[in-house]
N, C-alpha and C positions, 0 to 999 in steps of 0.2 A: 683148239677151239673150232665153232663152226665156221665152214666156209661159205662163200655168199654164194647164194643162188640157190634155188627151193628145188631138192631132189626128191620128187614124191616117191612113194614106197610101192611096193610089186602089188601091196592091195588095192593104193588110192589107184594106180597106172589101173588094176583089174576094175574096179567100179568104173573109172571114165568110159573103157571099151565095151564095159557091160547099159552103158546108159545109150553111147551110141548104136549099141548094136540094137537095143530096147527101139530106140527113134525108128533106125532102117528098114527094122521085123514091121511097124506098125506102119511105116508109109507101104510098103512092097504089101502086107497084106493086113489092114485095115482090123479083121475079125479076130487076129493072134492081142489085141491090146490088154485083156484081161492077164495073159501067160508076161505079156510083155511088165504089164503094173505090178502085178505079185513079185515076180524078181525083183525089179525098185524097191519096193516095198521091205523083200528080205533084205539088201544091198545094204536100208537106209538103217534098220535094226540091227544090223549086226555094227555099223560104227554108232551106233546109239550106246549098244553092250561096249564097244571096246572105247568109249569114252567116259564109260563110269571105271574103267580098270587104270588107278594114275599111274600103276608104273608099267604100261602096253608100250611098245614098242613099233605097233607097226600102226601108227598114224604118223610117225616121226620120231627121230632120232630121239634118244630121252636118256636122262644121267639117272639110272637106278643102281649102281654102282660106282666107285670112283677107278678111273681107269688104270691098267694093269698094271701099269710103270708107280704109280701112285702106291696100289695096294702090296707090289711088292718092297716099296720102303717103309711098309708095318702103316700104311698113314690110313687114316679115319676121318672122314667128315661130321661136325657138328651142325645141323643147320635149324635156324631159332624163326619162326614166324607169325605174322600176323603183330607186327611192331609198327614204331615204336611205340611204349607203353610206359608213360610219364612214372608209374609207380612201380610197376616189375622190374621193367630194360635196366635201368641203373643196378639194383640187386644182381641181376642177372650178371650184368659187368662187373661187379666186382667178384660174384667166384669162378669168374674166369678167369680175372687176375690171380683168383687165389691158386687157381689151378696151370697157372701156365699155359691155358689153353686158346687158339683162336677158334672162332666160331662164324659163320654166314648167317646173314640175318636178311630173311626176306621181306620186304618193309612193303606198306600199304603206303600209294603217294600221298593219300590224301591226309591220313597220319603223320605222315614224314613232314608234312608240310603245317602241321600243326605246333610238331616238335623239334624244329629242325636244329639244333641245340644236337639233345638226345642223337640227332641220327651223328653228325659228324664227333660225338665220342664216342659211339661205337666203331667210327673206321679207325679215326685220332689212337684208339687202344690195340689198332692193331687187327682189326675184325675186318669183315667185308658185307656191303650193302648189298644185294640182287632186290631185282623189280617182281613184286606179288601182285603187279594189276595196280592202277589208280584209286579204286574203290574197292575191291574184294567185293565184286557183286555174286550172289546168289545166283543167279541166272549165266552165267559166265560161260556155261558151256552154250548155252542156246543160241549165242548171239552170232551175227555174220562177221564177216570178213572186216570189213570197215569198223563195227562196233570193237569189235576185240584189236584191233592196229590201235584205235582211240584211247582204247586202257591201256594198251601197251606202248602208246609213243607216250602218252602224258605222264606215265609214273617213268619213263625214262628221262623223260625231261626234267619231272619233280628232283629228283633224287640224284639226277648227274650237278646238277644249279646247288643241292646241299650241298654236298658233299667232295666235288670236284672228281669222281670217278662214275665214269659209264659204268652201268651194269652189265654183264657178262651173261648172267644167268638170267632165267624166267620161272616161277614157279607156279601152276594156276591155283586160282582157288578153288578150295578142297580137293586137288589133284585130279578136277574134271574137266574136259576139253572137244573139241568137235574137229573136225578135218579140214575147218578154215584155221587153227591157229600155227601151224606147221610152216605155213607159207609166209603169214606177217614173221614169224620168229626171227625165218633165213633170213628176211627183209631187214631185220635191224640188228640181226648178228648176234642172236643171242640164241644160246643154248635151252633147251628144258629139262628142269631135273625136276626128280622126286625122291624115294628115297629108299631105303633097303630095310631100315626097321621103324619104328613109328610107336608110341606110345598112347597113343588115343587120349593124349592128356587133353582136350578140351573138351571129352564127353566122360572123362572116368574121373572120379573125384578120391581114389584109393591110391595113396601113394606105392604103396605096395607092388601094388598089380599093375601099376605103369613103370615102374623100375624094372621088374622081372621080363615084360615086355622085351624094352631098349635090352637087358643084358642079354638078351638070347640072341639079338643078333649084332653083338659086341665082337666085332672080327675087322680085318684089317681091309680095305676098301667100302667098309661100309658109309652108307648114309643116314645119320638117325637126325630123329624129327619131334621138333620140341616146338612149345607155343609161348612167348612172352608176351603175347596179347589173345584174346579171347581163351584165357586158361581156365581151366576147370580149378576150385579150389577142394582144399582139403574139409574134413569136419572144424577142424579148426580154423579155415578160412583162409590155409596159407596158400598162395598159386603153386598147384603144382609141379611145375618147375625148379622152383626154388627147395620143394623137397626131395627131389628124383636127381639133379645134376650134379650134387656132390659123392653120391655114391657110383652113380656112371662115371662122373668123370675120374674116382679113385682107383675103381676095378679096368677103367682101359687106361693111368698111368701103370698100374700091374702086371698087365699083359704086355706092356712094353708095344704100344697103340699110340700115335702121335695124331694129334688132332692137328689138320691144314685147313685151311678155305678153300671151296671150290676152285678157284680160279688158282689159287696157288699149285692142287693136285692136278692141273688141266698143264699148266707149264712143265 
């Protein structure tokens, strides 16, 4: 797991020296401030770009794989979010019971704290809760330092008081992020993950086409990313989910693919 204390990356380290070297060019020579702003300016767009990228790496450490020791015992991550979801999350729970399967479920607090029920059977069966933010705000990446610790201590508070287990993990919403969330993460000991394959099931309403998605990258350390709350449904109105995880989870009992929790493949 991660350890405490916030170890910026060789880019944030490159931007800090490039701000103050920005400051030093503009006192020493006053007339260089245009040469000096354009670089900011490039600096600030390029973590603009590498915070719409959720599985980027060099803002901070980030779980887009499960690690080696993990993927060489054949093991697969399931991870379900935007929970819990009074009418899916139980469906949901039971075909994983039907499949033997654990799954991480990334929970919205202020959902959690709606259903708090719901949330502790999903660990009760065996599953694991991580923190997706207190509100899954839209604006998630824009925010400062302080705003994002706020979402991030409240849904770790929401969801440790259900459930009686801290979250380990952090996922943002829509997998978007800015160069202050790195620093709260280390702060409270929690990882960031995303994920290795992805099924776009809350913008594709074709079961089809979000199944063949997830099986393409059906291999062993992966990370696949499924929605039991804000899920696209079928023509028929079913949530997708509920159409897509009995065949995924059939073709990776097949392959001989054992599905863990994050925190379990992290031990």
């Amino acid at each position: 797991m991660r350890s405490a204390g916030w170890q910026p990356t060789l880019l944030v380290r490159a931007s800090i020296l490039l701000h103050l070297l920005a400051l030093v060019a503009v006192i020493i020579e006053p007339g260089q401030w245009r040469w000096a702003l354009g670089a900011l300016l490039a600096n600030h767009a390029l973590f603009m770009l590498l915070g719409l990228w959720p599985r980027s790496h060099w803002l901070g450490p980030n779980w887009t794989r499960l690690p080696a020791a993990a993927t060489a015992r054949n093991e697969i991550a399931l991870t379900i979010d935007d929970g819990p979801d009074p009418v899916v999350t139980p469906q949901v729970l039971d075909l994983l019971d039907r499949y033997a399967t654990q799954a991480t479920f990334f929970c919205i607090g202020d959902k959690a704290a709606r259903y708090p029920d719901l949330c502790r059977e999903i660990v009760s069966r065996g599953h694991a809760v991580e923190n997706h933010s207190q509100h899954h705000r839209h604006y998630f990446s824009l925010m400062g330092r302080a705003g994002i610790r706020r979402e991030l201590q409240a849904a770790q508070d929401t969801l440790t008081t259900i459930t009686g287990q801290r979250p380990l993990f952090f996922r943002a919403p829509a997998g978007l992020r800015n160069p202050f969330l790195d620093p709260v993460l280390a702060s409270l000991g929690l990882c960031l993950a995303s994920w290795s394959a992805r099924g776009f099931d809350t913008r594709i309403g074709d079961a089809e086409r979000v199944k063949n998605r997830l099986l393409h990258g059906l291999q062993a350390g992966a990370i696949l990313l499924l929605h039991d709350g804000n899920a696209a449904r079928t023509p028929g109105g079913i949530p997708l989910i509920l159409e897509v995880l009995p065949p995924v989870l059939a073709a990776a009992r097949a392959a001989n693919l054992r599905f863990v929790t994050l925190r379990l493949a992290s031990s």
